[in-house]
C-alpha positions in Angstrom: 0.0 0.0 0.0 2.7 2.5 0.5 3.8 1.9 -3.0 0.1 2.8 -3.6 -0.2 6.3 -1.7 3.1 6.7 -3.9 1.6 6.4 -7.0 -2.1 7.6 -6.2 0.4 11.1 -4.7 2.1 11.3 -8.1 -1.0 11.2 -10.2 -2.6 14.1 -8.0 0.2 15.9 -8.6 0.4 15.9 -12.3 -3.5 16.2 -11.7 -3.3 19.4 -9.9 -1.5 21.3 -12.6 -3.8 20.0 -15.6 -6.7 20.9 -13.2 -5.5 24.6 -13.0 -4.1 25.0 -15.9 -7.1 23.8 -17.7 -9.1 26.2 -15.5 -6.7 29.0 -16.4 -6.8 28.3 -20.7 -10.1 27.1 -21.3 -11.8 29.3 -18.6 -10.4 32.5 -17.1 -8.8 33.7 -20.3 -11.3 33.6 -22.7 -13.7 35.3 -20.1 -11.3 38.1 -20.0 -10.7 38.2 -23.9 -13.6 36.8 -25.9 -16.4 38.9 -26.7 -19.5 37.1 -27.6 -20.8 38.2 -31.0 -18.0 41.0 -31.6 -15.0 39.7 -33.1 -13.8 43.3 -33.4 -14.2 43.6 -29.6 -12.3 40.2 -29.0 -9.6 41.3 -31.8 -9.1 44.5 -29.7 -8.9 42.6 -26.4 -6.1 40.2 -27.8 -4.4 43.0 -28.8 -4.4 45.0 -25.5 -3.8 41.9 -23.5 -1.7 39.9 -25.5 0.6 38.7 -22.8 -2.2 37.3 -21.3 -3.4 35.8 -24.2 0.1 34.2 -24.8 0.1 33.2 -21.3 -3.1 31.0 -21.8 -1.5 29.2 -25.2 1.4 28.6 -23.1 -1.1 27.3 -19.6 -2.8 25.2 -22.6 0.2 23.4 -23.8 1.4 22.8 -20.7 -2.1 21.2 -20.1 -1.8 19.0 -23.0 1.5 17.7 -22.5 1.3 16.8 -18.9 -2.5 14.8 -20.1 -0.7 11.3 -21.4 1.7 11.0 -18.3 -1.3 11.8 -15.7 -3.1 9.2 -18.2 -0.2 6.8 -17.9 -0.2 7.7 -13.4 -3.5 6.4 -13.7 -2.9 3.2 -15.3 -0.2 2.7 -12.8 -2.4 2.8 -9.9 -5.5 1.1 -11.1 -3.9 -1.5 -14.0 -4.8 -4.3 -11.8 -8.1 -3.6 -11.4 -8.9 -4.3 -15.3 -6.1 -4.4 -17.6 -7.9 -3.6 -20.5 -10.1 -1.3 -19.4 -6.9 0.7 -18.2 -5.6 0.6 -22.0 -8.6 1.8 -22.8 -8.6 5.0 -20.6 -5.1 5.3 -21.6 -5.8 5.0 -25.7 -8.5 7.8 -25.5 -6.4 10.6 -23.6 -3.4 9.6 -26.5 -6.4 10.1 -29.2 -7.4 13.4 -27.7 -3.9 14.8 -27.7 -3.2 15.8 -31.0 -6.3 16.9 -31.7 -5.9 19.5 -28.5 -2.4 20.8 -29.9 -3.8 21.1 -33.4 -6.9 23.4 -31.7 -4.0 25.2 -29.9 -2.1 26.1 -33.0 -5.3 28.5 -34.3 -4.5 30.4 -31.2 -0.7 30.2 -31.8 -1.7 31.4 -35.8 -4.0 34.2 -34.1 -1.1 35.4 -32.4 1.6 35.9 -35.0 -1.0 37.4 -37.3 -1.5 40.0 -34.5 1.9 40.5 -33.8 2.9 41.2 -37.5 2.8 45.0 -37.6 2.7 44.9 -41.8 0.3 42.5 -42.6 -1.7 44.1 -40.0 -1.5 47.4 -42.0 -1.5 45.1 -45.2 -5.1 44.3 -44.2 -8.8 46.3 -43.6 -10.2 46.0 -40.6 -12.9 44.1 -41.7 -10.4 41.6 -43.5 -8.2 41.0 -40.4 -11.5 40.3 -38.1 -12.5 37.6 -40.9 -9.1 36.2 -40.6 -9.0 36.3 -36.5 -12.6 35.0 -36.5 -12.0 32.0 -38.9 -9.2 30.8 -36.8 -10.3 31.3 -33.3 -13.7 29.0 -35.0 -10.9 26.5 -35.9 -10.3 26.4 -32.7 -13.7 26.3 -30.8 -14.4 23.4 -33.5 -11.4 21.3 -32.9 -11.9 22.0 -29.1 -15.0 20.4 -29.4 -14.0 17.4 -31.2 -12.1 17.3 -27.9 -14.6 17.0 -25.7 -15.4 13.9 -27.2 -12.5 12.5 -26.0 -12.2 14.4 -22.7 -15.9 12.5 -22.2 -14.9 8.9 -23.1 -11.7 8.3 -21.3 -13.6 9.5 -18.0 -16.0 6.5 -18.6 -13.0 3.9 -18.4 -11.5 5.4 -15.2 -14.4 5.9 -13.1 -14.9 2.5 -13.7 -11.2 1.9 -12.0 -12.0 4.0 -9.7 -15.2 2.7 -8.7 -13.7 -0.7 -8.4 -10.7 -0.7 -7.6 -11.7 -0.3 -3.4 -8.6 2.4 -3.3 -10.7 5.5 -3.6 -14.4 6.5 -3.2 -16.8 4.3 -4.9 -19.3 7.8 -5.3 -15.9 9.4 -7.6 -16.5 6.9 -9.9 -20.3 7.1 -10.4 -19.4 10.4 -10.9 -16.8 10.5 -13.3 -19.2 8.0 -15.7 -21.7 10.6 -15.7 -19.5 13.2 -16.1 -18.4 11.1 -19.3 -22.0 11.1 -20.6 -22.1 15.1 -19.4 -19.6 15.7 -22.0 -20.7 13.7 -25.0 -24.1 15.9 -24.3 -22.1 18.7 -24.3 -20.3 18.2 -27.1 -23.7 17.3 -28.9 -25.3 20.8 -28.5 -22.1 22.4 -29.4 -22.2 20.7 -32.9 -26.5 21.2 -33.1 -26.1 24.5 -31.8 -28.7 23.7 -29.4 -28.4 25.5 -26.0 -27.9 23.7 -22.7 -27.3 24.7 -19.0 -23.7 24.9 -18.1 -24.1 22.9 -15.3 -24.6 19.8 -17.4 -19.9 19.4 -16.8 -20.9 19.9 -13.1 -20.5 15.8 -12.5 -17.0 15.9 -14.6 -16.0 18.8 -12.7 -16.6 17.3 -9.0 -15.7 14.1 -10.4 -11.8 15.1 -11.5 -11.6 17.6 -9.1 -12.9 15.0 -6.1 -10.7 12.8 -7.7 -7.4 14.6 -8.0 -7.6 16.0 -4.3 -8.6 13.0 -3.1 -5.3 11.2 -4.3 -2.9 14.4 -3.3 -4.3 14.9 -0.3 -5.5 11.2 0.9 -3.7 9.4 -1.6 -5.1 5.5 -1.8 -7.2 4.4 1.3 -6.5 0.3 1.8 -8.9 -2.1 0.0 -12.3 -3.2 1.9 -10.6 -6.9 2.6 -12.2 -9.5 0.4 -13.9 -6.9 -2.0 -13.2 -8.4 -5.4 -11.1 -6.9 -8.1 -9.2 -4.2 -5.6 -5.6 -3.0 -7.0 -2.8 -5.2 -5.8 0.6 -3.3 -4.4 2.2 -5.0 -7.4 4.2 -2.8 -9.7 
């Protein structure tokens, strides 16, 4: 077991920093920069705060990077539990990867056309908003192929988690809804349909349960005969 709380330490760790860096790119920028409906607004706002606009690409790659070793911490602690169902979560955070660094380089091609003084003054106003606008919707688009992804690999590890008798049983349940939160998610992003926010709420408590629990608690000992609990094996 104390190879365990080892393990369960080092994947809320890496946990922590996706958790806030994804909180810093995917929320707390774009609510200081984006302008709904007025891409001139959000043009001007990139402009004036570009550091901070280069300071979320940067949060988001970091993000991104650090995604397949958490994925890879995970499988670590809960392999035993289900082999393949720990490839599984594993194959869909690689699959979601590229895809994520592709959405991030619209933001990356967003920022050099900003920064480049003569094609700015090469190009009307209305010509460079088209051009910002296009790209930043290459992003939101790719971003929500994302969420496909995001959604299914939680599906795979809150079934580890709910089985493995190492953390709570009620994480799990939650990070299976929050799988079928994002799916529904993703489906009124491509429909256009409008949904409450709080349909991510499970996923949210769910990771965020999930990656205090195993920093702060790390993994509790198995319920003794409870079947298919994680073995101290490496």
């Amino acid at each position: 077991m104390r190879a365990n709380r080892r393990r369960a330490r080092t994947a809320g760790a890496i946990y922590l920093v996706v958790a806030l860096t994804g909180i810093f790119s995917l929320g707390y920028v774009p609510a200081q920069i984006h302008v709904p409906g007025d891409v001139h607004a959000t043009v001007d706002k990139i402009v004036a705060l570009k550091s901070l606009f280069r300071l979320g690409i940067l949060s988001e790659l970091i993000q991104y990077t650090l995604f397949l070793p958490l994925a890879f911490a995970l499988y670590r602690l809960l392999r035993n539990v289900n082999k393949s169902v720990a490839v599984a979560m594993v194959t869909l955070v690689a699959v979601s990867i590229p895809i994520a660094f592709g959405a991030v380089a619209n933001k990356m091609d967003v920022l050099s056309l900003l920064s480049d003084d003569k094609l700015v003054r090469a190009l009307t106003t209305d010509q460079l908003d088209t051009q910002v606008r296009l790209l930043l919707d290459s992003y939101s688009n790719t971003i929500l192929l994302c969420e496909i992804f995001w959604g299914l690999w939680l599906f795979p590890f809150g079934y580890l988690v709910f089985k493995s008798g190492v953390l709570p049983k009620a994480l799990g349940v939650l990070l299976m809804v929050g799988c079928f939160s994002y799916l529904f998610d993703f489906v009124a992003g491509f429909t256009e349909t409008a949904i409450p926010s709080l349909i991510l709420l499970p996923a949210s408590i769910g990771e965020i349960g999930t990656c205090l629990w195993l920093l702060v608690v790390g993994a509790k000992p198995p319920v003794p005969g409870e079947a298919d609990v994680v073995s101290p094996a490496t």
